[in-house]
C-alpha positions as CSV (number, residue, x, y, z in Angstrom):
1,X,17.1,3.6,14.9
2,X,15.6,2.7,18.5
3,X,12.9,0.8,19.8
4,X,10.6,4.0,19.8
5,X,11.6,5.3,16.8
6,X,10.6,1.7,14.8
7,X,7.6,1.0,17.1
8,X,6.2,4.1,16.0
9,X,7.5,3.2,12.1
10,X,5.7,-0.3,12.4
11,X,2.5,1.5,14.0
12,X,2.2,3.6,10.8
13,X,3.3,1.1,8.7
14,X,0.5,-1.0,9.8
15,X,-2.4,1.3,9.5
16,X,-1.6,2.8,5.9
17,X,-0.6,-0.1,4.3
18,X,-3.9,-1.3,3.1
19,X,-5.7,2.4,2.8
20,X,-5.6,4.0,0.4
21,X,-3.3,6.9,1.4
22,X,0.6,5.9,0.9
23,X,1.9,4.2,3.4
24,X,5.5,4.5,2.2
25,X,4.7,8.5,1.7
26,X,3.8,8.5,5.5
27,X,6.9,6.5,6.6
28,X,8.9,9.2,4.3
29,X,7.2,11.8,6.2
30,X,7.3,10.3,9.9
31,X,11.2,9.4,9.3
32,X,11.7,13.1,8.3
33,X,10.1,14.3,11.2
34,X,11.8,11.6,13.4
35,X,15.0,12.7,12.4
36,X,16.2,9.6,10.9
37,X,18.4,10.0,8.0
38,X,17.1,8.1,4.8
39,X,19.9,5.7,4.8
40,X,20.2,2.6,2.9
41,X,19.1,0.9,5.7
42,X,16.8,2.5,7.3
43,X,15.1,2.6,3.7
44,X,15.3,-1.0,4.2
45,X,14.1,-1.4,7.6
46,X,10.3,0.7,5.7
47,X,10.1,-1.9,3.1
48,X,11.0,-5.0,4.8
49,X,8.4,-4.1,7.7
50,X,5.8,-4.4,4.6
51,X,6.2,-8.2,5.0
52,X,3.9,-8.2,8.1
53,X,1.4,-7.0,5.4
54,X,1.5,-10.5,4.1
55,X,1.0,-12.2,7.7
56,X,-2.0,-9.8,8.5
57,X,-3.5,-11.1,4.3
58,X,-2.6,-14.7,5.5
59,X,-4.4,-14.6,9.4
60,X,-7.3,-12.4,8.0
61,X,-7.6,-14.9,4.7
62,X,-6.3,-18.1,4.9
63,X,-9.7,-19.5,3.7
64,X,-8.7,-18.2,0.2
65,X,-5.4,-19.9,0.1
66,X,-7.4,-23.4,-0.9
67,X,-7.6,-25.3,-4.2
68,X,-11.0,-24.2,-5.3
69,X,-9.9,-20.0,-5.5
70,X,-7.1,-21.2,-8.3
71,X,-8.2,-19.0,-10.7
72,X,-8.6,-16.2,-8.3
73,X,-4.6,-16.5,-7.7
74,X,-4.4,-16.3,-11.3
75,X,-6.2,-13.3,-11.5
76,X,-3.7,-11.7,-8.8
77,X,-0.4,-12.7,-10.8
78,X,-2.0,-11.3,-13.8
79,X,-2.5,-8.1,-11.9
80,X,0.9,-8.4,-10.2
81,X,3.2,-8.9,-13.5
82,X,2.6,-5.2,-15.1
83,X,4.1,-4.0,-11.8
84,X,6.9,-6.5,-11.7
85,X,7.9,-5.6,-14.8
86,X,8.2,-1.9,-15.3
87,X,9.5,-2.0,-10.9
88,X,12.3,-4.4,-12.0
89,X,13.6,-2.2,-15.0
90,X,13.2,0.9,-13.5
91,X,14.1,-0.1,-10.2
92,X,16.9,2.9,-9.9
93,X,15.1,5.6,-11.2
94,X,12.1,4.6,-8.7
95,X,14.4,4.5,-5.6
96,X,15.6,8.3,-6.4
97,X,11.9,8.9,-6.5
98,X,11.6,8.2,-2.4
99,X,12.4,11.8,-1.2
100,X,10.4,14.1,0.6
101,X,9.3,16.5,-1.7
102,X,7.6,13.9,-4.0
103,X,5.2,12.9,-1.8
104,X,2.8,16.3,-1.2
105,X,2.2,16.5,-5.0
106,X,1.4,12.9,-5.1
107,X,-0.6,12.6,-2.1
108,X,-2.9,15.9,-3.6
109,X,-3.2,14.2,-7.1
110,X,-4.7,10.7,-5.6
111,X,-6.9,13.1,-3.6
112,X,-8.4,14.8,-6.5
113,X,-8.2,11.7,-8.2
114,X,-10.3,9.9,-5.8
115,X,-12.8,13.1,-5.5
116,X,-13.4,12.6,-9.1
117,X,-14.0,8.9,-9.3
118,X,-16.4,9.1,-6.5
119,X,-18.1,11.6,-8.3
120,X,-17.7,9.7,-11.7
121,X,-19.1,6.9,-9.9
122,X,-22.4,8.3,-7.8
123,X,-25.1,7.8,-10.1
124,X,-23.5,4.0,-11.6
125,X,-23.5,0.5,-10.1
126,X,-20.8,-1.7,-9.6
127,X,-21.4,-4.6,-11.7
128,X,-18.9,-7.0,-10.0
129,X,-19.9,-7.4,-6.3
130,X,-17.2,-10.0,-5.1
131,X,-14.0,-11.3,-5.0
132,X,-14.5,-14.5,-6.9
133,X,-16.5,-12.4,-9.9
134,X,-13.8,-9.9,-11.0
135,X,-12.9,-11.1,-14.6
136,X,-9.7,-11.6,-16.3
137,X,-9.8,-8.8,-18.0
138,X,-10.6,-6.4,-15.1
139,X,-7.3,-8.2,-13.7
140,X,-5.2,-6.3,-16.0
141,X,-7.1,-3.0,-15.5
142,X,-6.2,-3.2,-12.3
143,X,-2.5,-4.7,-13.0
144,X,-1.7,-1.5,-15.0
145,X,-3.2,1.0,-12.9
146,X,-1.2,-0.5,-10.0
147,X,2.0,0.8,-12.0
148,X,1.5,3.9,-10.5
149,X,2.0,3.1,-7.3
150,X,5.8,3.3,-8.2
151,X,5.9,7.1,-7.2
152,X,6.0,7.4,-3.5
153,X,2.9,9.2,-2.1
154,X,0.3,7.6,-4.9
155,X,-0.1,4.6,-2.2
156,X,-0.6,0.7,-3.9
157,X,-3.8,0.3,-2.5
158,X,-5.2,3.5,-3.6
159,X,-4.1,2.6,-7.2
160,X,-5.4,-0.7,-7.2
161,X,-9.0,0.1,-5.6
162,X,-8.9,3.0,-8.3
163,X,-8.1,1.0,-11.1
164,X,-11.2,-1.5,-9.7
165,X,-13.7,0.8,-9.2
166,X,-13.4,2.1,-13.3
167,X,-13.4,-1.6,-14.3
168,X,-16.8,-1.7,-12.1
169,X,-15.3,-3.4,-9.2
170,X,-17.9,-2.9,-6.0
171,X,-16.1,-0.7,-3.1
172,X,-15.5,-3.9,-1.0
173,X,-14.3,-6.5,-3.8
174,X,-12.1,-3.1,-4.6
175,X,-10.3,-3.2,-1.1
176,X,-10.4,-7.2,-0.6
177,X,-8.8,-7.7,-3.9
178,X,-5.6,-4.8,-3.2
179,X,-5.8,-6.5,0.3
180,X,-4.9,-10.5,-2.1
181,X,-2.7,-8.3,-4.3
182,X,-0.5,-7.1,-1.7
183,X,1.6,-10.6,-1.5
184,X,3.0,-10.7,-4.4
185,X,4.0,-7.5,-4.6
186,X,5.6,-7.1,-0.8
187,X,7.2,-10.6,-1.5
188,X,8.7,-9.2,-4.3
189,X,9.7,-5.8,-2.8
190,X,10.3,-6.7,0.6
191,X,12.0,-10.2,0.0
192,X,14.6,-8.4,-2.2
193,X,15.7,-5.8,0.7
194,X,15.7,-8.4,3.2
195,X,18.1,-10.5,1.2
196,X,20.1,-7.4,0.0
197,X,19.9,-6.0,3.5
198,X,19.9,-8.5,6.5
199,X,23.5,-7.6,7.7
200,X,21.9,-4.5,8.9
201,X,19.9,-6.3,11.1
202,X,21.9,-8.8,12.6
203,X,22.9,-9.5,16.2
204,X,21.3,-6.4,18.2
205,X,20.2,-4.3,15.4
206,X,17.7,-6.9,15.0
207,X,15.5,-5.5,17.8
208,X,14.4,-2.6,16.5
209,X,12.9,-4.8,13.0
210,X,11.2,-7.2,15.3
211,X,9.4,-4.6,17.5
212,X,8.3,-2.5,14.0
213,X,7.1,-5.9,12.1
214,X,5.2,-6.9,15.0
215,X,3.5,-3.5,15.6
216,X,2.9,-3.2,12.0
217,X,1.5,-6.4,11.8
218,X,-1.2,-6.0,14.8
219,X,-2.2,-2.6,13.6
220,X,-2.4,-3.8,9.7
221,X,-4.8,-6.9,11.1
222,X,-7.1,-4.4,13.0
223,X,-7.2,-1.7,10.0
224,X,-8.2,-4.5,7.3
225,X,-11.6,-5.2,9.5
226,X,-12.1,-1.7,10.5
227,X,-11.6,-0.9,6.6
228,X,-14.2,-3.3,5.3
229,X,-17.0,-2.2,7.9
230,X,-16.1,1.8,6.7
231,X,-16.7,0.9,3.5
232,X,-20.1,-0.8,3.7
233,X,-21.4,2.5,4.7
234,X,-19.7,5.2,3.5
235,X,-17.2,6.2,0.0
236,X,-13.6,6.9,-0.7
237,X,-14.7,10.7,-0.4
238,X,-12.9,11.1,3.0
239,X,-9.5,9.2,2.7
240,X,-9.3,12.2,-0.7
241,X,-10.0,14.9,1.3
242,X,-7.3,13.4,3.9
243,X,-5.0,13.2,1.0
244,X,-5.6,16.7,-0.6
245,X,-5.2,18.1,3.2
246,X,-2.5,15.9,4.2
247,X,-0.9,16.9,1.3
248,X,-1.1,20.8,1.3
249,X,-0.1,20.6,5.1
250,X,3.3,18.9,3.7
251,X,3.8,21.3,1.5
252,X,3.2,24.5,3.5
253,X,5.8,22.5,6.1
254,X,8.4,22.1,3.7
255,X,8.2,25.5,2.2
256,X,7.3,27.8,5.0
């Protein structure tokens, strides 16, 4: 992998990771495209990138990481173990999941999913408007519904804003709180393959894992804003029609 390939990698990285459209589907698909074989490494090198996921949640808020939100870290672990769990027992069977031709069928289900619970949703209220109001027991809604993001293509944030939205999570408490929930989950994920993995990256081949994590962590930053202001105004209507499309278009590539 070169410095173009992984800047481009990081770029993608960054801007999926907390929408709600797979960002591990698209680094599938962009490492297909960019002719870079799914090696053990270069599988690495897409989930260790993830970390800067966890710097752009730290800059954007490090007001949360105080004392008084406590119980709002315990609402996260709660949501994180489900995950933890089933991901540490069926760790194999998830890595032979991270092949090209999952991802289309996935990406067009969490499309129609989202459709639906947008229409579900139109004529209801959310009855939890922040952060600091989601209840324990919406914390393990959203903990279980997170499982899916297992299969490539489903996307961890679209699974956790979709589990929040049924537990009557507001659009923007939906998004902040996958935003918190990413931590423990790429420290997990991440912090595994670096360990397992860092002899790929040593000396030289360091480079090209510097130049992706710092891309991905500029673009992540910017998208977590950008996201927030989107969704004061409008629904989730348009990243399932990206998915349904996005999806179809995959397919029709792969079979044509």
């Amino acid at each position: 992998m070169d410095i173009i390939q992984s800047a481009i990698l990081g770029l993608i990285e960054g801007i999926t990771e907390f929408l709600p459209i797979s960002s591990t589907g698209h680094l599938i698909v962009a490492s297909e495209w960019l002719g870079l074989p799914q090696t053990d490494s270069n599988k690495a090198f897409e989930v260790i990138i993830q970390l800067s996921a966890i710097l752009a949640v730290l800059t954007n808020y490090k007001e949360r990481f105080q004392p008084k939100y406590f119980s709002l870290w315990v609402k996260v672990f709660i949501s994180f173990l489900p995950i933890a769990i089933v991901g540490f027992i069926f760790k194999d069977l998830v890595k032979s999941l991270f092949t090209i031709n999952v991802v289309p069928i996935m990406f067009i289900v969490g499309g129609v999913i989202f459709l639906w619970v947008e229409h579900y949703l139109k004529d209801k209220q959310p009855h939890t408007l922040t952060l600091d109001d989601i209840s324990y027991r919406q914390a393990g809604i959203i903990g279980f519904a997170q499982i899916f993001a297992l299969v490539p293509g489903t996307s961890r944030a679209g699974s956790t804003i979709v589990g929040a939205l049924l537990a009557g999570v507001s659009r923007t408490a939906s998004a902040e709180y996958s935003f918190l929930l990413a931590l423990p989950v790429m420290v997990a994920a991440s912090g595994l393959d670096l360990l397992q993995h860092y002899q790929d990256f040593a000396g030289e081949r360091a480079m090209p894992l510097i130049v992706g994590f710092v891309v991905s962590y500029l673009s992540a930053w910017v998208v977590m804003k950008v996201f927030l202001a989107f969704l004061n105004r409008f629904t989730f209507n348009a990243f399932g029609i990206y998915r349904i499309l996005f999806g179809a278009a995959l397919l029709y590539w792969l079979h044509a």
